[in-house]
C-alpha positions in Angstrom: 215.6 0.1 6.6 215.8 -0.2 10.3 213.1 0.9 13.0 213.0 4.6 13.4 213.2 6.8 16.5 209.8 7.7 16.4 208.8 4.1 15.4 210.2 2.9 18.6 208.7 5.6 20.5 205.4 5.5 21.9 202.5 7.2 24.2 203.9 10.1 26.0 207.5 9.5 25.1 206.1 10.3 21.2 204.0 13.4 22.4 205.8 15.3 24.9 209.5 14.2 23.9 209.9 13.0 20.3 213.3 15.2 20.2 214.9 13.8 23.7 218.2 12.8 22.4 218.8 16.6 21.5 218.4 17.9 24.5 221.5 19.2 24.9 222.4 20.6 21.5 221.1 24.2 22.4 224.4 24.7 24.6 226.4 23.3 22.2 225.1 26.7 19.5 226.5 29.5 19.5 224.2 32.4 17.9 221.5 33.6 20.5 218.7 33.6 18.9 219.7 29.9 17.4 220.3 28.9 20.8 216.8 29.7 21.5 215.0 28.1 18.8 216.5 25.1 19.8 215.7 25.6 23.3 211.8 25.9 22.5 211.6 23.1 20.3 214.1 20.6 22.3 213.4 21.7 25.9 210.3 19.3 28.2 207.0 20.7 29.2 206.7 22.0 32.4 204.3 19.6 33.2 203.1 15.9 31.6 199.9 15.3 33.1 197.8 19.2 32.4 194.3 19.4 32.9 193.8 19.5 29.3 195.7 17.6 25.9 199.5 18.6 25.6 201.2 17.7 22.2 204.8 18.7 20.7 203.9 20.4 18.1 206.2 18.7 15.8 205.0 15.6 17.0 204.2 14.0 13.9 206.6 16.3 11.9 209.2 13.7 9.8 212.1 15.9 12.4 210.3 13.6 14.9 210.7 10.4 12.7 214.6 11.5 12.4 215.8 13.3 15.5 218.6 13.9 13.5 217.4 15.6 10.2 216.4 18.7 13.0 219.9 18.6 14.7 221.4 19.0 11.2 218.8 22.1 10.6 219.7 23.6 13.8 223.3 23.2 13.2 223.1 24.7 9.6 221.3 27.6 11.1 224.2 28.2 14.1 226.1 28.2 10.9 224.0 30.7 9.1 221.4 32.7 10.4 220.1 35.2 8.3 216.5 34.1 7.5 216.1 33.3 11.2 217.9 37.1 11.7 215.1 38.5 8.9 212.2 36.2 10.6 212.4 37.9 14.2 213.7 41.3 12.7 209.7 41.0 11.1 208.1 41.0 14.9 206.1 44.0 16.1 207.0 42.7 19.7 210.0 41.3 21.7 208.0 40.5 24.3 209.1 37.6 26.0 205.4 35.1 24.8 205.7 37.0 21.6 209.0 35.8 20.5 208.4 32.7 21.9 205.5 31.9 19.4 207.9 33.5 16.8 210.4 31.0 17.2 207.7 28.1 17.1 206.1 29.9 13.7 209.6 30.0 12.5 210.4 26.3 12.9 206.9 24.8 11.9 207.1 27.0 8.2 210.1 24.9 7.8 209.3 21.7 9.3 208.7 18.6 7.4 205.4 17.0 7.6 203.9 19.9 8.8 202.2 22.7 7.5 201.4 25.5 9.3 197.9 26.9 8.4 197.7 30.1 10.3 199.4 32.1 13.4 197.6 34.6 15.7 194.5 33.6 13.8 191.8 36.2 15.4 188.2 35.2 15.8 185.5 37.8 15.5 182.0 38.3 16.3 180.9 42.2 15.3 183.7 43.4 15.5 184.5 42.3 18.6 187.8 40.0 19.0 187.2 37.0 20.7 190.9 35.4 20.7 192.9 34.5 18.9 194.2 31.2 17.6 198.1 30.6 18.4 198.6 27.9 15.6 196.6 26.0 13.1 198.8 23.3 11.5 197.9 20.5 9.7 200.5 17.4 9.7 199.7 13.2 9.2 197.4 13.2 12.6 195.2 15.9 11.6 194.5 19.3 12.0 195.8 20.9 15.5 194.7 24.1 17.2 197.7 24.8 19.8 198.2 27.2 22.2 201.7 28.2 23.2 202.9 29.1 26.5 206.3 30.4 28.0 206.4 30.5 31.7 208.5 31.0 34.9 207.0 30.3 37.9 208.7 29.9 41.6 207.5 28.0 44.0 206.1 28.9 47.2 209.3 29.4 50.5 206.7 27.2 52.6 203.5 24.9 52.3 202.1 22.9 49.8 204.2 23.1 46.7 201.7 20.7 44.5 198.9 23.2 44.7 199.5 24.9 41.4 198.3 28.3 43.0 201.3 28.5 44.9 203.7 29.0 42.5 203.5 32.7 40.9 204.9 34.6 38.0 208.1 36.5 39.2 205.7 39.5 38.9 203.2 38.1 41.2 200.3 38.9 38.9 200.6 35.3 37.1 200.0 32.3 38.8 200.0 28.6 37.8 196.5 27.7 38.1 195.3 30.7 37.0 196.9 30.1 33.5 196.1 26.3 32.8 192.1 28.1 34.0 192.5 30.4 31.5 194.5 27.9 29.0 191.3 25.3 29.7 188.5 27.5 30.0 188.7 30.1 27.6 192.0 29.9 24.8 191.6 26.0 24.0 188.0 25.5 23.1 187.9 29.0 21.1 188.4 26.8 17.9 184.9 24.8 18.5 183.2 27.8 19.0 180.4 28.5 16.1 182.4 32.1 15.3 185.6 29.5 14.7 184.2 27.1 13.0 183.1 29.7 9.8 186.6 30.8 10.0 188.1 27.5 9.3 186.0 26.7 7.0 187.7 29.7 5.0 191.2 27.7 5.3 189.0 24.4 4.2 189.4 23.4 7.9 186.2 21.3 9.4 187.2 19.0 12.5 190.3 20.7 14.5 192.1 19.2 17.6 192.8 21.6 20.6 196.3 21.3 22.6 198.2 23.0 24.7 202.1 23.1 25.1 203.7 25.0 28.0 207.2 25.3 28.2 209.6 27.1 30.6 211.4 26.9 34.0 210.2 26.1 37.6 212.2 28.1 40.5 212.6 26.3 43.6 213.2 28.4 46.6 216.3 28.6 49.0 216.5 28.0 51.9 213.4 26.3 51.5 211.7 23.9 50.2 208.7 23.0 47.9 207.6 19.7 46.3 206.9 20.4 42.6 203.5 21.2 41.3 200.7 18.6 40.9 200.9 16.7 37.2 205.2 18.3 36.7 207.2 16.7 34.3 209.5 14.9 35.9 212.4 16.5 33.6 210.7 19.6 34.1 213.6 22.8 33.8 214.5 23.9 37.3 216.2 26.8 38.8 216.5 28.4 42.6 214.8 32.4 43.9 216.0 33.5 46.8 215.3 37.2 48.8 217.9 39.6 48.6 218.8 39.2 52.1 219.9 35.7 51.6 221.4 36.7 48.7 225.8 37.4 50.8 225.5 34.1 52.3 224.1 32.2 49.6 226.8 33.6 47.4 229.8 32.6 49.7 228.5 29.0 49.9 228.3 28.5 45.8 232.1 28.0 44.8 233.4 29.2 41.3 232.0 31.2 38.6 230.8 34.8 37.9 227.4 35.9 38.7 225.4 38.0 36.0 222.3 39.2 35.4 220.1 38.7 32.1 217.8 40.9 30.3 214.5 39.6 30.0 214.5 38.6 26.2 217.6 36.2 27.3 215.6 34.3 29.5 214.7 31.3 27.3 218.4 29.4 26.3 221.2 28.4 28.8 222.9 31.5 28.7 226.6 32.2 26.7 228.5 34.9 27.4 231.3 36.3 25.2 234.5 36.8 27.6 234.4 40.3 26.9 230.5 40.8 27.5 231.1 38.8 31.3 231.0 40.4 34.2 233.8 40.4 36.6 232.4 40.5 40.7 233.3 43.6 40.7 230.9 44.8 38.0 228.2 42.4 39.4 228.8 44.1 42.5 228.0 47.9 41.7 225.0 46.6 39.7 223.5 45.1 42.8 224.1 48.3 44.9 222.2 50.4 41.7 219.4 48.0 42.5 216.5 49.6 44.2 215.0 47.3 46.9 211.7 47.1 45.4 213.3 46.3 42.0 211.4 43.2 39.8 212.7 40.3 40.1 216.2 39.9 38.6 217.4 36.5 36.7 220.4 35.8 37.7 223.0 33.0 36.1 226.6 31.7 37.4 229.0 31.5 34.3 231.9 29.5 33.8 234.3 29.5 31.0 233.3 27.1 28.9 236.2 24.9 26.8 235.9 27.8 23.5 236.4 30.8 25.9 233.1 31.4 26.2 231.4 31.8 29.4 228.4 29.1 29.8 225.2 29.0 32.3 226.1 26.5 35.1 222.9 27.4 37.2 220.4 30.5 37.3 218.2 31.6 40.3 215.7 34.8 40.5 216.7 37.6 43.4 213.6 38.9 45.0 212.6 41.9 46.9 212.5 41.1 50.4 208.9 41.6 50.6 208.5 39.3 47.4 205.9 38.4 47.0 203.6 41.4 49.2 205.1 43.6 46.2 203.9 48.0 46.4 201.1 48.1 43.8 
């Protein structure tokens, strides 16, 4: 038999991107939810060199020994969705981290290679919750504690871009640094805590191996510039912000396309648009003279029709207050 994908990859190539010949199979799916299952297992990191260990959680899966066997999966889902459909329709939340993990628990119950110990796994000490566990999986390299992270982050309109405390959560209250703090600090050595430890030993776990993986979208502003954070993946996801008063001129430069905005539960995929779901400018127009001027920042994507009728994500910025980010408390 000849030498596998994963054979022939090695060091980071193996860890942060066993699944890099896929990457654009989420746009070619057509169910939503499908669409972003794909995206969070296919999509890069956004960054390769965190301050603590980062590992694809399917890293050692056999999907990772065959890139293909998980195309074929994702495909027969796109095809038929209904214990994805039944999976998420069993979530208390929708929130956007919540469904996230969901998608990951989804695809690691299924995954060969892997078997996936425990989700949300709460640690106590009198009745007092400590934290909480994201995944426990056990697959040929061990058994992993991982924490999983979805985030958006823009960059700062001026000064020094690689300082990770300069790019903030479109609500302001998150920031870079303070995440991988709290990621490094607190979330990833919960497991070799004492209170853990007597946990695990419940699931006949002794020796666990802490990761991280933090995926999302980096928005650069415009006009403006801002070098990347410090340690980003080069292949890192990218989009542009911009304040609403830039928003007219910035428009009539981009040629082509419709502009619409997304619901926050649609922010993980490339977006698809059934044509009779699109907006026309005109609708995109009264929407924007609804929005008050302190609004939260909307994500916005330019749509063209794609080759099935479809209308497909060509590019997606955040619009900003004006006085992002010195937002009213």
């Amino acid at each position: 038999m000849g030498e596998t994908t994963a054979r022939r990859q090695t060091g980071y190539a193996r860890w942060m991107t066993p699944f890099a010949e896929l990457r654009d199979l989420p746009r070619q799916l057509r169910r939503p939810a499908v669409r972003d299952l794909a995206w969070a297992l296919l999509s890069p990191p956004l960054l390769s060199d965190p301050p603590a260990s980062q590992r694809h959680p399917l890293a050692a899966s056999a999907w990772a020994d065959d890139p293909q066997r998980l195309g074929d999966w994702l495909r027969a889902l796109d095809e038929d969705d209904r214990g994805l459909a039944q999976w998420l329709a069993s979530l208390t939340s929708r929130r956007l981290g919540l469904y996230y993990e969901g998608l990951w628990q989804f695809a690691l119950r299924q995954a060969p290679g892997v078997e996936l110990l425990a989700a949300n796994l709460a640690i106590r000490e009198g009745g007092q919750t400590l934290g909480e566990l994201d995944i426990l999986l056990r697959d040929r390299e061990g058994v992993h504690h991982l924490e999983l992270a979805i985030k958006l982050y823009l960059g700062p309109p001026g000064g020094d871009g690689h300082d990770p405390a300069h790019w903030r959560g479109p609500g302001c209250h998150d920031r870079l640094d303070l995440k991988l703090a709290h990621l490094v600090g607190h979330q990833l050595p919960i497991s070799a805590r004492p209170q853990s430890r007597v946990v695990l030993a419940t699931l006949g776990v002794g020796e666990v191996q802490a990761h991280l993986w933090l995926g999302g979208y980096l928005f650069y502003p415009t006009p403006g510039h801002a070098e990347p954070p410090l340690g980003a993946d080069p292949a890192h996801l990218r989009g542009q912000w911009l304040h609403r008063r830039d928003w007219e001129v910035y428009r009539d430069a981009v040629a082509g396309g419709r502009w619409q905005a997304l619901a926050r539960h649609d922010w993980l995929a490339p977006a698809r648009i059934e044509q009779q779901d699109c907006w026309t400018a005109q609708h995109f127009d009264r929407w924007l003279q609804a929005l008050d001027a302190f609004a939260p920042a909307q994500l916005l994507v330019r749509l063209e029709p794609g080759a099935d009728g479809a209308w497909e994500e060509q590019q997606r910025l955040f619009l900003v207050a004006d006085s992002w980010p010195h937002l009213p408390q």
